[in-house]
Structure formats: C-alpha cells, structure tokens
C-alpha positions as CSV (number, residue, x, y, z in Angstrom):
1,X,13.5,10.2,6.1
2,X,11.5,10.2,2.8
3,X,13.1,8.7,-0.3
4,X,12.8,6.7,-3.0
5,X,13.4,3.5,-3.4
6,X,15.9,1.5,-5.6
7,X,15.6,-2.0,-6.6
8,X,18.3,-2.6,-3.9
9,X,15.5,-1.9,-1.7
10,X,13.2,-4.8,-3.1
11,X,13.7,-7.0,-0.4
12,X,13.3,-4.8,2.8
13,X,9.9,-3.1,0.8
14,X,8.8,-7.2,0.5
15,X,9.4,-7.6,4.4
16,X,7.9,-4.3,5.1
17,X,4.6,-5.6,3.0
18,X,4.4,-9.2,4.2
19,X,4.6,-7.7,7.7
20,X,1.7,-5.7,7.2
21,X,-0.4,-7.4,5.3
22,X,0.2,-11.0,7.6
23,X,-0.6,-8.5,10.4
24,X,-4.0,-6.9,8.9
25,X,-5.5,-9.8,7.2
26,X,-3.7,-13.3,9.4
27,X,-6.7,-15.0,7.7
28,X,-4.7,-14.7,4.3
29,X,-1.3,-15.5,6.4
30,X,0.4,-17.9,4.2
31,X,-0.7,-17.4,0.8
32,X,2.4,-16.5,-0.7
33,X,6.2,-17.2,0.4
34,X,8.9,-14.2,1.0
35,X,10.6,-15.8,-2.8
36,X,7.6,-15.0,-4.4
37,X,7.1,-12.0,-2.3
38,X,10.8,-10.8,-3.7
39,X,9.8,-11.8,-7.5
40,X,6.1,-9.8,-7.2
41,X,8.6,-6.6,-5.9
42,X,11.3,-6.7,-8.4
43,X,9.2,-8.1,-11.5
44,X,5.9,-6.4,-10.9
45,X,5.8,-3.7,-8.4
46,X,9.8,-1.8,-9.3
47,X,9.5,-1.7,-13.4
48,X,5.7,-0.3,-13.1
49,X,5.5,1.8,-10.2
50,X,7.2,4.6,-8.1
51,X,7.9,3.2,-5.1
52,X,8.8,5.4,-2.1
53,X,9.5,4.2,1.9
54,X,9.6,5.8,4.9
55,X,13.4,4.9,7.3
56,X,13.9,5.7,10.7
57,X,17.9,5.5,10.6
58,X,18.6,2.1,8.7
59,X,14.9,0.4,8.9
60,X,12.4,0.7,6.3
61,X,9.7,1.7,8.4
62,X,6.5,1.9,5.2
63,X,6.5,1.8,1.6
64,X,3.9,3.2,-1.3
65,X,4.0,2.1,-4.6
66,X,1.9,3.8,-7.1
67,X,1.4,4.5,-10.5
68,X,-0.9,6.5,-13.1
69,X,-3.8,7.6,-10.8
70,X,-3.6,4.3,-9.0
71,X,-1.9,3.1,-5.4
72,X,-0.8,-0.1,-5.8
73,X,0.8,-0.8,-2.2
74,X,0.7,1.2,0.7
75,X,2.3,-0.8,3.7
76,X,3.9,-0.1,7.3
77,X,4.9,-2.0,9.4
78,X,3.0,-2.5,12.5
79,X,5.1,-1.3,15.2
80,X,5.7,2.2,13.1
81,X,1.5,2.2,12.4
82,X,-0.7,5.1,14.2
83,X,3.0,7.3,13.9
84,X,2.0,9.5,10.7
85,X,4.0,7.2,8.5
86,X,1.1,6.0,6.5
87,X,0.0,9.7,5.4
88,X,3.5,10.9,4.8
89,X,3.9,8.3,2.4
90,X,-0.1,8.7,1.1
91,X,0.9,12.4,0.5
92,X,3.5,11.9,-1.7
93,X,1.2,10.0,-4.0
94,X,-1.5,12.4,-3.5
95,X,1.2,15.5,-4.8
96,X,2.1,13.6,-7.8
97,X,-1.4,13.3,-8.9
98,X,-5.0,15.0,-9.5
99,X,-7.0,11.6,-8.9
100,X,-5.8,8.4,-6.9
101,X,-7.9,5.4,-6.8
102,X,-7.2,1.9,-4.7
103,X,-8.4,-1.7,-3.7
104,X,-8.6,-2.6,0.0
105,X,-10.1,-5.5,1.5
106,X,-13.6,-5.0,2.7
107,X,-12.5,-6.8,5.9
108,X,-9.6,-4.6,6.6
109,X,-11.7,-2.0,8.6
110,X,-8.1,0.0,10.4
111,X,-7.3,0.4,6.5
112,X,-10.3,1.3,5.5
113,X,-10.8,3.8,8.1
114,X,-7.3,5.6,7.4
115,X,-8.7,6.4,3.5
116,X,-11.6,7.4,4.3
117,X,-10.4,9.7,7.0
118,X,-7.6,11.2,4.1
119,X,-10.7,11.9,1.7
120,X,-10.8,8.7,-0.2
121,X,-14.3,8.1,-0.7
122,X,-15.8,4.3,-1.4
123,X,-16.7,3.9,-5.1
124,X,-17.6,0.2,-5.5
125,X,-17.3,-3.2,-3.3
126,X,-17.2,-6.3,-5.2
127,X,-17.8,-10.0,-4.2
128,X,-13.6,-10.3,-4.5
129,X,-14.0,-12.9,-7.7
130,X,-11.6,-10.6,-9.7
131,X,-8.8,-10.6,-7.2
132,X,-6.2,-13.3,-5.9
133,X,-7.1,-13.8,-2.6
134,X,-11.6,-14.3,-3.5
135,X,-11.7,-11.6,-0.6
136,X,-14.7,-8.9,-1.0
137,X,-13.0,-6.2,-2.2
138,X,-13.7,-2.3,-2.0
139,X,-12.3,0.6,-4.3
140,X,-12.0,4.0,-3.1
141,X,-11.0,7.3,-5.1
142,X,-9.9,10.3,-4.2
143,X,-9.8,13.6,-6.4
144,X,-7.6,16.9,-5.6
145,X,-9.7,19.7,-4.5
146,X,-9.3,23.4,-6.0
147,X,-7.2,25.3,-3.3
C-alpha cells in the first residue's frame, strides 16, 4: 500500500532511511545517530516536503520525500530493494511534477543506475565541498515528456 505519511510516521521513515543509506554508502556508517536522524525527519524533512512510503502490512517498506521540482529522499530498505518499490514511490513524485531534479552520491553506482534507467539524466558532478558528507556528488534531472 501507497500512502502518505504523517509525522507519526517520522520515526519508522528515519529507520527506513538510515537502513538504506548505512547499507549503500557503509563508508559514511556512523555519521549521524537515529536522535538526530528523528530531529532531521520531523524538523526538516515533514514541514518542507511531501513525504509518501510504501507498507507491506504494518512495515514501512520505502519512503520519498520531495518538494518543488526537487526529491529530497528517496529510500528502501534493502530487503524490499530490486521489488518495484523504489519506482512506485519515484512515480508518485514524477505525477506531481513536470521537472524533478536530485543529488546522489557519485559512489552510489546501484542508485545511480536506477535514475538513469527511470529517465533522469546526469546534469553536473561536483567535488562534494557543498554537501555534509565532502562526498563527490552528482545531480540528475528529469523533465515530463509530451504524451
């Protein structure tokens, strides 16, 4: 099941993301704690974004969180990764807007792969001096097409 999320939701969206990202990048694993995990979810992520998940029964299988032409999260967990989750959750983004554009890590090939593959296309890779993490960065866009 689709749906969006509430703010009751914060913490099982923080798992879902701290899962995923510890899993995609373990040479970041430990750069923040699930407290401040929780406070970047219900101070950051809730007020600015829509933030939708993906449940099988009770668990939170993969959230998005996006906003104005941009996706600011897109996680799922790894067990549910390689099921379809990912682009169910990528297409409701992609509905509720004519342009998207996002940051991925330039290391994080699986992810990088999966937007590509949706019709992002690569825009700009920076050095990573901008972002939290000083990880080489990538930005990719992706525009509706005429139908």
């Amino acid at each position: 099941m689709l749906r969006p999320l509430a703010l009751t939701d914060m913490g099982a969206a923080a798992q879902v993301h701290r899962a995923a990202f510890d899993r995609a990048m373990p040479w970041l694993v430990g750069l923040h704690t699930p407290d401040e995990d929780h406070w970047f979810y219900r101070e950051r992520v809730f007020p600015t974004c829509r933030v939708w998940g993906r449940f099988d029964g009770d668990e939170l299988r993969g959230i998005i969180a996006f906003r104005d032409g941009w996706i600011e999260q897109l996680y799922v967990r790894p067990a549910a990764q390689g099921r379809g989750v990912g682009t169910e959750l990528l297409d409701i983004a992609k509905g509720a807007s004519e342009r998207l554009e996002l940051w991925t890590f330039q290391r994080n090939v699986p992810a990088r792969r999966f937007y590509e593959a949706r019709g992002f296309s690569l825009a700009e890779e920076t050095d990573g001096a901008r972002n939290e993490e000083k990880e080489s960065d990538a930005r990719y866009v992706w525009t509706r097409t005429s139908r």
